[in-house]
Each structure stands twice: as structure tokens, then as C-alpha cells.
C-alpha positions in Angstrom: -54.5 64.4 -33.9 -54.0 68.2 -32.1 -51.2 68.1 -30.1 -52.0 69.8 -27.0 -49.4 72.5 -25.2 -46.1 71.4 -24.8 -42.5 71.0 -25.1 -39.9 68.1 -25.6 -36.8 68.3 -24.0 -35.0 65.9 -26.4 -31.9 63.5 -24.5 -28.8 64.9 -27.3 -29.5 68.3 -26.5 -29.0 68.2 -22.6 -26.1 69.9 -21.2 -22.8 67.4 -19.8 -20.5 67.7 -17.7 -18.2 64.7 -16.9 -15.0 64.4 -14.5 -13.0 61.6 -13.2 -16.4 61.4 -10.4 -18.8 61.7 -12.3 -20.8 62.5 -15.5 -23.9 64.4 -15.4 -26.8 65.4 -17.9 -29.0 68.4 -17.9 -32.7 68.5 -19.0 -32.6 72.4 -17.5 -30.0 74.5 -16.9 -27.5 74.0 -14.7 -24.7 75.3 -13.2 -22.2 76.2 -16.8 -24.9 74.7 -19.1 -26.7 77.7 -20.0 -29.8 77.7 -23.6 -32.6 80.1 -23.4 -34.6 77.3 -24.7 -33.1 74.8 -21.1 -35.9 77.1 -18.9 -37.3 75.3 -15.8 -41.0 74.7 -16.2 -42.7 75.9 -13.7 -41.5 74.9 -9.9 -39.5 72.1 -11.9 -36.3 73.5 -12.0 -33.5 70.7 -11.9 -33.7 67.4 -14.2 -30.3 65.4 -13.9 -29.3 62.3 -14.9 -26.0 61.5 -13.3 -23.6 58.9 -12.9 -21.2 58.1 -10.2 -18.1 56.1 -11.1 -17.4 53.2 -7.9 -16.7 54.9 -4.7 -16.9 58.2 -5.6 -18.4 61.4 -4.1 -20.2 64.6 -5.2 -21.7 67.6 -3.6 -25.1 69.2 -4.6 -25.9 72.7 -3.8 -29.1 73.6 -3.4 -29.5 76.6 -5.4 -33.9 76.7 -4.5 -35.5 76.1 -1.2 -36.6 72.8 -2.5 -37.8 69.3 -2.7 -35.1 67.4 -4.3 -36.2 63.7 -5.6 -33.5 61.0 -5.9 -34.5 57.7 -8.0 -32.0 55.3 -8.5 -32.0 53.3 -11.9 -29.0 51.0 -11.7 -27.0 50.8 -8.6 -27.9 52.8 -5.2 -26.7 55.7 -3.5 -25.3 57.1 -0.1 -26.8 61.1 0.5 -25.9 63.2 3.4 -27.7 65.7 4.3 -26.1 67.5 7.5 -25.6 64.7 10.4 -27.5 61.8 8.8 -27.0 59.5 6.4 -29.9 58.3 3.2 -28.7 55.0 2.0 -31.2 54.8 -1.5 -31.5 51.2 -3.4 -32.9 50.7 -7.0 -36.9 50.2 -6.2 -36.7 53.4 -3.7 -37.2 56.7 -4.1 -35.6 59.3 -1.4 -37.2 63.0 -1.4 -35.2 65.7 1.2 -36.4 69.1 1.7 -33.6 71.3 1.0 -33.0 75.0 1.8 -31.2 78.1 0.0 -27.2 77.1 0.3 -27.4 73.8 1.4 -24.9 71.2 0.4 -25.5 67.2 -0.2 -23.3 64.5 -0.4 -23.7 62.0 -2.5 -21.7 59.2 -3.4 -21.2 56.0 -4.8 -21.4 53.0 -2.3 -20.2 50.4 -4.4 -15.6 50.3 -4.8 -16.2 48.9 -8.4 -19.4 49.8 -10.4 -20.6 53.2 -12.3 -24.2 53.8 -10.7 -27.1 56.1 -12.5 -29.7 58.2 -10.8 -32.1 60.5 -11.7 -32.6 63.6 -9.1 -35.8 65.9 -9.6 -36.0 69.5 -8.1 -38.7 71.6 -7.7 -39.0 75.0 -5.8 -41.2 75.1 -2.3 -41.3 77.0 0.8 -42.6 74.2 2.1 -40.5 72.7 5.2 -42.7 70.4 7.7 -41.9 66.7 6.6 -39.2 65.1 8.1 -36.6 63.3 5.5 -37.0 59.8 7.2 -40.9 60.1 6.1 -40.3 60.4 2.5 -38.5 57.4 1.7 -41.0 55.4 -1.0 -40.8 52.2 -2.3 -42.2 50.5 -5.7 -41.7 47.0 -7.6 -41.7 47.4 -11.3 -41.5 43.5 -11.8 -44.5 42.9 -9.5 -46.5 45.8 -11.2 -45.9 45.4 -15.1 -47.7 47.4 -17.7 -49.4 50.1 -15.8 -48.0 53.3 -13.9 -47.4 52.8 -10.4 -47.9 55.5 -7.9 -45.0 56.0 -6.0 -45.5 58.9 -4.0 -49.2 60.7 -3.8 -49.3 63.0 -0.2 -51.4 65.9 -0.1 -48.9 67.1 1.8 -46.6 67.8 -1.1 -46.9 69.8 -4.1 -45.9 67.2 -6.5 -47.2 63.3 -7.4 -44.8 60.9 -8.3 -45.4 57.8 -10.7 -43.6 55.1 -12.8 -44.1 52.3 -14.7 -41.9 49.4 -16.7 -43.4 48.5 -20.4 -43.6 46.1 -23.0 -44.0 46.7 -26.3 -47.5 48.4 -27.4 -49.1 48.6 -23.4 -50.8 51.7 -23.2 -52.0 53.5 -20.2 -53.4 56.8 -19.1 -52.7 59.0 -16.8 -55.0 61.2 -15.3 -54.5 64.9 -14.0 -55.5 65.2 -10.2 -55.9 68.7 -11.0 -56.6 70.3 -14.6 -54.6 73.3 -13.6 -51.0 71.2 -12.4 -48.2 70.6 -15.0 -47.8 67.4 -16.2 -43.7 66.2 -17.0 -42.5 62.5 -17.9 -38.7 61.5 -18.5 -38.1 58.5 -20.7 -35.7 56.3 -18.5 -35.2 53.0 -21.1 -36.7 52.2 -24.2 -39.3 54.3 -26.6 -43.2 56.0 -26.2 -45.6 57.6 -28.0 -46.6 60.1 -25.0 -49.5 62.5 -26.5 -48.6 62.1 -30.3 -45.4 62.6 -29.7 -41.9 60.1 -30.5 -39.8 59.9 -27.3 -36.9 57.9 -26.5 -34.5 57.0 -23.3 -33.7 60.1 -21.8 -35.8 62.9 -23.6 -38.4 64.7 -21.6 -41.8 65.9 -22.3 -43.7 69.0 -20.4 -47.2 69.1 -21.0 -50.0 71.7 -19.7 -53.6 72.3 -20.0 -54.5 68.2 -20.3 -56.9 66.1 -18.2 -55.3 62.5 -19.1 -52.2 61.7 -21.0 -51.8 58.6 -23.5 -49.0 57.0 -23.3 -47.9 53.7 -25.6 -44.7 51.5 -25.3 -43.1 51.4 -28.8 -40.5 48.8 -27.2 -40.3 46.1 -24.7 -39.0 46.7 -20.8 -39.8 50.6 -21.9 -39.5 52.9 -18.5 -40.9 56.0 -17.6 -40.8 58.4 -14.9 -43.8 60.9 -14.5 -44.4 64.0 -12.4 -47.1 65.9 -12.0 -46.8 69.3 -10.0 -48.5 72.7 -8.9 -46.7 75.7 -10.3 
């Protein structure tokens, strides 16, 4: 088959950073992790994949006006954002509208265990939605085998699904707009996403595509897809 456009960001070549708080992984760059070939694609400029160690903290500045998007995969976390206080379980997914300069907080409520999350930015100059209404929910057990549609406002520049796998369950997913971006991030497991291998933790940027095939090549497989305006 043609490929259509696009470009793997494959898990091995992501830029770390660990610490006795924390270790982090880059899809783009960030802060010391620097490759000409790390760019942000399009308005999606930050894809980490950090964990905490047990009742730690870290501080995230916002280097974008921005949406930042904070999906716990094992574990939960605690963000601040100036006087109040996110708490975000597994099966949530917390999106705050951060300016230029500003500092989270995020830490690790649990004394004893490591937790993982994944956090999403993407550039807006957008600032109307207060944090308390973008706090989704999902169920992956309840909602096996397909993509789930975690957050879909018109309000917001981006659409946010997910979906848990077994082995050789397909779906499509269908572009709300021909002209948006399309970017999945492999969380467990492997895909065929558009002809192409992935495994946990690579990610895949696609453009100029109406639907995307995607196949499960192993059982509980878990993806993350964005779609987004740029």
C-alpha cells in the first residue's frame, strides 16, 4: 500500500532526563534535549511521558500559551495550578489552559509507588474554559476494542480519543476535518497504524488523511489519539 504523509517518532530515540523525582521522556524537544529531527508538529509541541517516583514533586513551565493534557496510565496525580488543587485518577483525563511563564506543580500522591503520565501540549490563544470544566472521564474495560471519545468540544482546537485492544481488533478513525493533523502515541502493546509497525511508546504524525486504520498486533494494546488544527 502508499503510505500517506507522515512521520514516526520512534520510543528509543526520545530524549530522558531522570533525577532522584523523576524520569521523563521526550517525543519533541524539550528543555536540554535538542534533534532537528524532535520538531513540534504543528500546534503540538510537548509529548512527555514521565514518571514520578512516591511522593514526589515537579514543576512544569509553560513555555506556550497553551492547552496542556494530563492522562494518567498507572497511578494518579496531584497538579496545582495557582490556588487550586487537580487531583487526576487513571480513567481521567485533566486539560488546563496555561499561559506564557506559568508554573505547575505536579506530584506524586502516593508515599510508596512510581506513577506514569502522559501530558500533551499544544499552542492556543485560546483562554475562556474554566479548568474545573475540562476534567473527562473514560472506561477502557467497559469500552473494549474500539476508540473511545474522550474529549470532543467545539470549543477546543483539539479531539481527544483512546482505546484498549486485543490482538487483531481493528478500527478506524475518522478525520472531523480533512485539513487537522492527525497524532497517536502507542501507550502498551503493538499496531499497525496506516502501514506502519509501532510499538509502546513510539508516535506517529499523520497529515492529509480522511480515516486512519489502525490493527492491534497484541492483546490489551493501548493507544492514545489526537487530532488537532494547526
Amino acid at each position: 500500500m502508499e503510505l500517506t504523509p507522515g512521520k514516526i517518532f520512534l520510543a528509543d530515540q526520545r530524549g530522558l532526563a531522570e533525577s532522584s523525582v523523576l524520569s521523563r521522556y521526550s517525543t519533541f524537544n524539550f528543555e536540554k534535549f535538542y534533534s532537528e529531527h524532535k520538531a513540534p508538529v504543528g500546534d503540538l509541541f510537548l509529548c512527555n511521558d514521565e514518571s514520578i517516583n512516591g511522593g514526589k514533586v515537579t514543576f512544569f513551565l509553560s513555555k506556550e500559551d497553551s492547552f496542556q493534557i494530563f492522562f494518567p496510565v498507572t497511578g494518579g496525580i496531584d497538579v496545582v495550578q495557582g490556588n487550586k488543587e487537580f487531583s487526576v485518577d487513571t480513567g481521567k483525563v485533566q486539560v488546563l489552559n496555561t499561559g506564557k511563564g506559568e508554573v505547575l506543580e505536579i506530584s506524586n500522591p502516593y508515599p510508596n509507588d512510581r506513577i506514569n503520565y502522559i501530558q500533551l501540549g499544544i499552542k492556543t490563544d485560546f483562554f475562556l474554559l474554566r479548568p474545573s470544566e475540562m476534567l473527562y472521564s473514560f472506561d477502557f474495560e467497559k469500552d473494549q476494542n474500539q476508540l473511545i471519545e474522550i474529549i470532543s468540544n467545539p470549543k477546543l482546537p483539539f479531539k481527544l480519543s483512546a482505546g484498549i485492544f486485543a490482538g487483531r481488533e481493528e478500527a478506524i478513525y475518522r478525520m472531523q476535518n480533512h485539513s487537522n493533523k492527525f497524532y497517536c502515541f502507542v501507550i502498551d502493546g503493538a499496531f499497525e497504524i496506516e502501514g506502519r509497525l509501532m510499538h509502546a511508546r513510539d508516535g506517529l504524525a499523520l497529515w492529509d488523511i480522511e480515516e486512519v486504520e489502525l490493527e492491534a498486533l497484541s492483546n490489551n494494546a493501548i493507544v492514545v489519539v489526537l487530532e488537532f488544527s494547526f
